[in-house]
C-alpha positions as CSV (number, residue, x, y, z in Angstrom):
1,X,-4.7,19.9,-13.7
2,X,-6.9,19.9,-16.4
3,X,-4.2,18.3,-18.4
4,X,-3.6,15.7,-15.7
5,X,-7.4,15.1,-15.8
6,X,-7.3,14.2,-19.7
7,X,-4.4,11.8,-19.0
8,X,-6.4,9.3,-17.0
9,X,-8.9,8.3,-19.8
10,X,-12.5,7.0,-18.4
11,X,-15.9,5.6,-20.8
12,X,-17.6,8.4,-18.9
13,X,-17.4,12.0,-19.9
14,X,-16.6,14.8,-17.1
15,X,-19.4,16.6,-16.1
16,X,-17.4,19.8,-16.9
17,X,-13.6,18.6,-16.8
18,X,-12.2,22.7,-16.3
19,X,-14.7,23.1,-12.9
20,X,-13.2,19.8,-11.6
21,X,-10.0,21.0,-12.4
22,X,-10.4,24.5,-11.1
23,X,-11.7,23.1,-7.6
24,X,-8.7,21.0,-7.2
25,X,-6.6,23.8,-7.7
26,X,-8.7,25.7,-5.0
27,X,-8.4,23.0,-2.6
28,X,-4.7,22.4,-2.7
29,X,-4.3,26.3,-2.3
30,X,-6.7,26.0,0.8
31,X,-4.8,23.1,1.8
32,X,-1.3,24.2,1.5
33,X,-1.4,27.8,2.4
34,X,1.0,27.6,5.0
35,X,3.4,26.3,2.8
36,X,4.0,29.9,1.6
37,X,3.3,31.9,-1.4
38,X,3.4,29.4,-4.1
39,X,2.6,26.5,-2.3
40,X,2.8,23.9,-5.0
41,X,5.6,23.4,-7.1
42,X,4.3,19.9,-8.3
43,X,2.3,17.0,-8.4
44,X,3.3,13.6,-9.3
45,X,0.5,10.7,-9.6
46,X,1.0,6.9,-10.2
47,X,-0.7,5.9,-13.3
48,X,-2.8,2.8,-11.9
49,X,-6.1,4.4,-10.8
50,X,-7.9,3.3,-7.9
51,X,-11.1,1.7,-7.4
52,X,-13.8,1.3,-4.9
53,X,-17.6,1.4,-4.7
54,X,-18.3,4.2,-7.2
55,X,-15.4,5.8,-7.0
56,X,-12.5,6.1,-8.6
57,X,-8.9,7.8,-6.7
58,X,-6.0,9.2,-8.6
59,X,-2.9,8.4,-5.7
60,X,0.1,10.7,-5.8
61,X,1.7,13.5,-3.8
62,X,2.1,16.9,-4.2
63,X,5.6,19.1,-4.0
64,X,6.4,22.4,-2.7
65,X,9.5,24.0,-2.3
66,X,11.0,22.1,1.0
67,X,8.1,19.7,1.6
68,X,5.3,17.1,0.2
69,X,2.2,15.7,0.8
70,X,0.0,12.7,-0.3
71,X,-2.6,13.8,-2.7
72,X,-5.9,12.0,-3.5
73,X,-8.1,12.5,-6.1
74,X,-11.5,11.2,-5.6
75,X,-13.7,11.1,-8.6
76,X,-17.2,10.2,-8.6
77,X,-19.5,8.5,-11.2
78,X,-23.1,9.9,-10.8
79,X,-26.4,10.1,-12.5
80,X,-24.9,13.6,-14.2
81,X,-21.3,11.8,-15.1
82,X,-17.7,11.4,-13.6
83,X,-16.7,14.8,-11.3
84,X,-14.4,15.6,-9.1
85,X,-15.4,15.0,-5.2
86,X,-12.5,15.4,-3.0
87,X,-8.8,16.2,-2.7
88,X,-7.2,14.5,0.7
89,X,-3.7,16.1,1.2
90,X,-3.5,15.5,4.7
91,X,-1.6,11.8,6.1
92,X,-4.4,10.9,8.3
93,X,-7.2,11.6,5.8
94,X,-5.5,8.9,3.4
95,X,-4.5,6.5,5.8
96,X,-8.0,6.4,6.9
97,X,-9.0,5.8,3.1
98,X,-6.7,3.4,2.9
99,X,-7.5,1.8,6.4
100,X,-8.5,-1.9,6.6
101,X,-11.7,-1.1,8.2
102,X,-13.1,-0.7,4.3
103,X,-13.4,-2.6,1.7
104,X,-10.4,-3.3,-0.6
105,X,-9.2,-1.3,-3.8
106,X,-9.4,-2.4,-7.3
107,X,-6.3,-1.5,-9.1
108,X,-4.5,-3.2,-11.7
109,X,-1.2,-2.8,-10.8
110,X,1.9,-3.6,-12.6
111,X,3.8,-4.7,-9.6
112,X,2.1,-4.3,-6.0
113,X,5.4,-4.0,-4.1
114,X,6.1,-0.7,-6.0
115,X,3.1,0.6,-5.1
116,X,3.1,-0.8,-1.1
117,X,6.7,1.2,-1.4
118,X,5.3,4.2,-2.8
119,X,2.0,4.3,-0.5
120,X,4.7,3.6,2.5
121,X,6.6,7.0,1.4
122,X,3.0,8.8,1.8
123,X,2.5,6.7,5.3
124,X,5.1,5.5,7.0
125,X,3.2,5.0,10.5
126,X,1.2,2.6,8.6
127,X,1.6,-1.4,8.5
128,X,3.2,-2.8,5.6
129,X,0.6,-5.6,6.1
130,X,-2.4,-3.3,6.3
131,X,-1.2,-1.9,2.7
132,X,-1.1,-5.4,1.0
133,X,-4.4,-6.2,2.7
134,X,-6.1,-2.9,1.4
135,X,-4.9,-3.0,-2.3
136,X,-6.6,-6.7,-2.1
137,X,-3.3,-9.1,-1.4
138,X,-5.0,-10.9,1.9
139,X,-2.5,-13.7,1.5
140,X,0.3,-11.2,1.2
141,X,-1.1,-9.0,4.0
142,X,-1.2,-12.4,6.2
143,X,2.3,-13.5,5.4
144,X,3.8,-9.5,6.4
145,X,1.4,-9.6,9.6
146,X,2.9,-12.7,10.7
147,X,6.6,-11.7,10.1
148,X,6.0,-8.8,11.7
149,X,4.5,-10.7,14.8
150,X,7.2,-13.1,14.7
151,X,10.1,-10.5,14.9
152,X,8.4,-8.7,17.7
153,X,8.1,-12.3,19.4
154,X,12.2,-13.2,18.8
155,X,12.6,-9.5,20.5
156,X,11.0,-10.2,23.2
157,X,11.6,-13.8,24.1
158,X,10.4,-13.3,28.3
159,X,7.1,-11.7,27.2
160,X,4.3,-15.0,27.4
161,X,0.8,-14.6,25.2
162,X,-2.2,-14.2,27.7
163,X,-5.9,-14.1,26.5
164,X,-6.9,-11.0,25.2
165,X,-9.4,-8.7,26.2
166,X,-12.9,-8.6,25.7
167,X,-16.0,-11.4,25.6
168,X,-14.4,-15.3,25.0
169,X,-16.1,-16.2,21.8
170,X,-17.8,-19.8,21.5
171,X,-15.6,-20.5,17.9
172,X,-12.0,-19.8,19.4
173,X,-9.8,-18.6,21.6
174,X,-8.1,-15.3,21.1
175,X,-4.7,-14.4,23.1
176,X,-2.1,-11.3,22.6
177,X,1.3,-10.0,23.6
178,X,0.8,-7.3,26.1
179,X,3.5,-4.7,24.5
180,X,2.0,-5.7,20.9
181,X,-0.2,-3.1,19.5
């Protein structure tokens, strides 16, 4: 890991690049202990890095013998320099990082759909449209919201839109499908 640490090249130093290494390690031995024995046979990371606030997450997954896992790397930029601050192995931990209840990533990627694809593999319960809006694609996001809305509509052709639930605004109106989530 220390060698996977050198890859990703940043203008600030490590505070000690061998203890952020080392508690990674420990972590994804925590982590995935009941995976047996040797729990991790590998760890494969997209190059793009990941940014948000003063942050910065390195987004792959991690192999054992029969299984994988997401795994994020967060890395934090403080008064002392860049360290390693968590390791999130488990699905719901990154889908909430990459919820659209925060603010968007920064990441120049190469081409967004490869990513959406590859973040889909770590998530599949999660929205295709959620992804694109989260890795900054609003417009994108919009456009797979509303196909997704639409094909639920053609499937259901009977089912009318009623007004949804909660306090009318004074700016618009806001309706729903019942057996949409």
């Amino acid at each position: 890991l220390q060698r996977v640490l050198a890859d990703y090249r940043f203008d600030i130093p490590y505070v000690h690049q061998l203890r952020c290494a080392a508690a990674i390690v420990v972590r994804l031995q925590d982590d995935l202990a009941h995976w047996g024995d040797t729990p991790v046979r590998s760890i494969e990371l997209l190059d793009t890095v990941f940014y948000r606030e003063r942050r910065a997450y390195l987004v792959g997954r991690v192999f054992g013998e029969h299984r994988f896992s997401p795994c994020v790397i967060a890395l934090v930029n403080d008064e002392r320099g860049l360290r390693a601050d968590a390791v999130l192995t488990r699905r719901r931990d990154v889908a909430h990082l990459f919820g659209v209840s925060r603010s968007y990533f920064q990441a120049d990627l190469a081409t967004v759909g490869d990513a959406v694809v590859f973040l889909r593999s770590l998530l599949p319960g999660k929205p295709i449209d959620e992804i694109y809006t989260v890795l900054g694609r609003a417009k994108q996001g919009k456009t797979e919201r509303y196909r997704t809305f639409f094909r639920h509509f053609n499937e259901h052709p009977q089912e009318r839109l009623v007004p949804a639930e909660g306090t009318p605004g004074m700016v618009m109106a806001v309706f729903t499908l019942p057996s949409y989530p």
